[in-house]
RODO-2510 file (C-alpha; in nm, 4 decimals, decimal comma):
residues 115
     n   res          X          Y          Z
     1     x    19,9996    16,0621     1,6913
     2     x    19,9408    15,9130     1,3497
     3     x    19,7546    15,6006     1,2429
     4     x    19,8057    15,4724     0,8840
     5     x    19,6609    15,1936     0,6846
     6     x    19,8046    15,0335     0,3774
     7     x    19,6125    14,8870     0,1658
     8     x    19,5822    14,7409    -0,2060
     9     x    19,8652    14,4716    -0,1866
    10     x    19,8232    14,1340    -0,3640
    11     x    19,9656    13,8744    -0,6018
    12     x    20,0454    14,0085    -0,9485
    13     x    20,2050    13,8903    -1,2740
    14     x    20,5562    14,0120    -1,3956
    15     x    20,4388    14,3275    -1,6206
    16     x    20,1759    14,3717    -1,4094
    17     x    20,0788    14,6971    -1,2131
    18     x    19,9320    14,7687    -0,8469
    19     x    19,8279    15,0669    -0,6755
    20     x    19,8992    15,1290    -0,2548
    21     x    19,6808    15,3071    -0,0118
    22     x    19,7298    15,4681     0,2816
    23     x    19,5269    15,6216     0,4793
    24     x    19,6058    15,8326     0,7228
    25     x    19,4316    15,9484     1,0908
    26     x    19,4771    16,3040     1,0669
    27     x    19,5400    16,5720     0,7927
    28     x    19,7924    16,4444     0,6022
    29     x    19,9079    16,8648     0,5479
    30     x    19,9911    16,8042     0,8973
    31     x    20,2552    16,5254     0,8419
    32     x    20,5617    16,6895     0,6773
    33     x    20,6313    16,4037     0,4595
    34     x    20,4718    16,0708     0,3546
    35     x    20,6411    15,7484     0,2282
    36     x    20,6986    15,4005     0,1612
    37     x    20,9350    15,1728     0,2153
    38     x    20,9732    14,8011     0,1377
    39     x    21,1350    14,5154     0,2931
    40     x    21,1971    14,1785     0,0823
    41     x    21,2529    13,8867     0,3073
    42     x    21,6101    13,8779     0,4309
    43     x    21,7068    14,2436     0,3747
    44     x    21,6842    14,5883     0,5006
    45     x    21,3669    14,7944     0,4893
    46     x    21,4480    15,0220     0,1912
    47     x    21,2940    15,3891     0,0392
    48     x    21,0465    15,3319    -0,2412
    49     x    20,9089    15,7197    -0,2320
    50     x    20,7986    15,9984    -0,0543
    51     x    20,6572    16,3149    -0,0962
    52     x    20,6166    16,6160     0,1285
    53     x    20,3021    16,8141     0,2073
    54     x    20,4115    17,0584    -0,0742
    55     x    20,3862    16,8103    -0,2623
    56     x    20,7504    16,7502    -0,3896
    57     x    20,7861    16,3608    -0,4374
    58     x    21,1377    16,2231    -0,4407
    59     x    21,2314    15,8272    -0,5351
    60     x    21,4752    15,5438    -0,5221
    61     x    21,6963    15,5922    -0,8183
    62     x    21,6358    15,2277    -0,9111
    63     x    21,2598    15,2552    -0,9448
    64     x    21,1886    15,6095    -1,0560
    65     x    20,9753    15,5403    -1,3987
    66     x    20,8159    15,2592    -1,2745
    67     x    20,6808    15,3861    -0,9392
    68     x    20,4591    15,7305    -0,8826
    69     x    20,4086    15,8510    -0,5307
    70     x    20,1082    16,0958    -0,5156
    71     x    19,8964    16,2445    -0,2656
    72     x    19,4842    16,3225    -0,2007
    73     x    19,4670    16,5721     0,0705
    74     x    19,0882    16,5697     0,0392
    75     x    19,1104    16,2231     0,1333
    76     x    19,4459    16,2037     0,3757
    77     x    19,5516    15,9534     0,1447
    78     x    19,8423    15,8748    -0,0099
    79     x    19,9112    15,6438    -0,3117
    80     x    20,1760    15,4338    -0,4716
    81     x    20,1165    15,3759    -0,8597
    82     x    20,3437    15,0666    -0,9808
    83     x    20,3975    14,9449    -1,3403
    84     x    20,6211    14,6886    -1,4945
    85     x    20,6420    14,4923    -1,1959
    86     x    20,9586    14,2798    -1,1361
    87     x    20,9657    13,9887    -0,9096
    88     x    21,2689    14,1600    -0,6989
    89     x    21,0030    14,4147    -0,6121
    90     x    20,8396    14,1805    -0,4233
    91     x    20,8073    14,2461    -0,0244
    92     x    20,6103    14,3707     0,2975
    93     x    20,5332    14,7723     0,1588
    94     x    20,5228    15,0141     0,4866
    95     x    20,3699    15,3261     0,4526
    96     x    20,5779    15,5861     0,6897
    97     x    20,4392    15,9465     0,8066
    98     x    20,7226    16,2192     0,9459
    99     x    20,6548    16,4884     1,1478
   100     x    20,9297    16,6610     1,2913
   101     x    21,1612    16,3841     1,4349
   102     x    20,9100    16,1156     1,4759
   103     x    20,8027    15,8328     1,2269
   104     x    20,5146    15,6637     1,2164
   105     x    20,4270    15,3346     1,0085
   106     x    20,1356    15,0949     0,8691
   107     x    20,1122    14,7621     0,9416
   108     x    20,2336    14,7010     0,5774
   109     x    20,0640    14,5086     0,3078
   110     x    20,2439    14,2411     0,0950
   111     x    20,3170    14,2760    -0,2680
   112     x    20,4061    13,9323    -0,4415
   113     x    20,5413    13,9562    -0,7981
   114     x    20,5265    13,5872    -0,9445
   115     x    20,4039    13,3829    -1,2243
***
């Protein structure tokens, strides 16, 4: 079982930047790969990022360059950097843990992109 919060969501100007926590319950070397994924009101829940607990980080082809997924062990944390926000990347982020064939998520945490 895995418990993760998100955290660090909020309103933000266009150009602005944000970075996501999320913390997880257990070793996060034990969870064989960590993401997020949005969804924006009225679509599917889509792949920002993810990484796996070698550390390899892969991304949505749309967003790589203005999103960096990274990863504290120390601190069974993972992070999502974002620059240049748009207001299309505004939604509900999820934070997602994998370990073997289950998935676990986060509650989410909003990210609004407006003026």
């Amino acid at each position: 079982q895995v418990q993760l919060v998100e955290s660090g969501g909020g309103l933000v100007q266009p150009g602005g930047s944000l970075r996501l926590s999320c913390a997880a319950s257990r070793s996060i070397r034990s969870i064989d790969a960590m993401g997020w994924y949005r969804q924006a009101p009225g679509k599917q829940r889509e792949l920002v990022a993810a990484i796996t607990n070698g550390g390899t980080p892969m991304y949505a082809a749309s967003l790589k360059g203005r999103f960096t997924i990274s990863r504290d062990n120390a601190r069974n944390t993972v992070y999502l950097h974002m620059i240049s926000l748009k207001p299309e990347d505004t939604a509900v982020y999820y934070c997602n843990g994998r370990v073997g064939s289950l998935n676990y998520w986060g509650q989410g945490t909003q990210v609004t992109v407006s003026s």
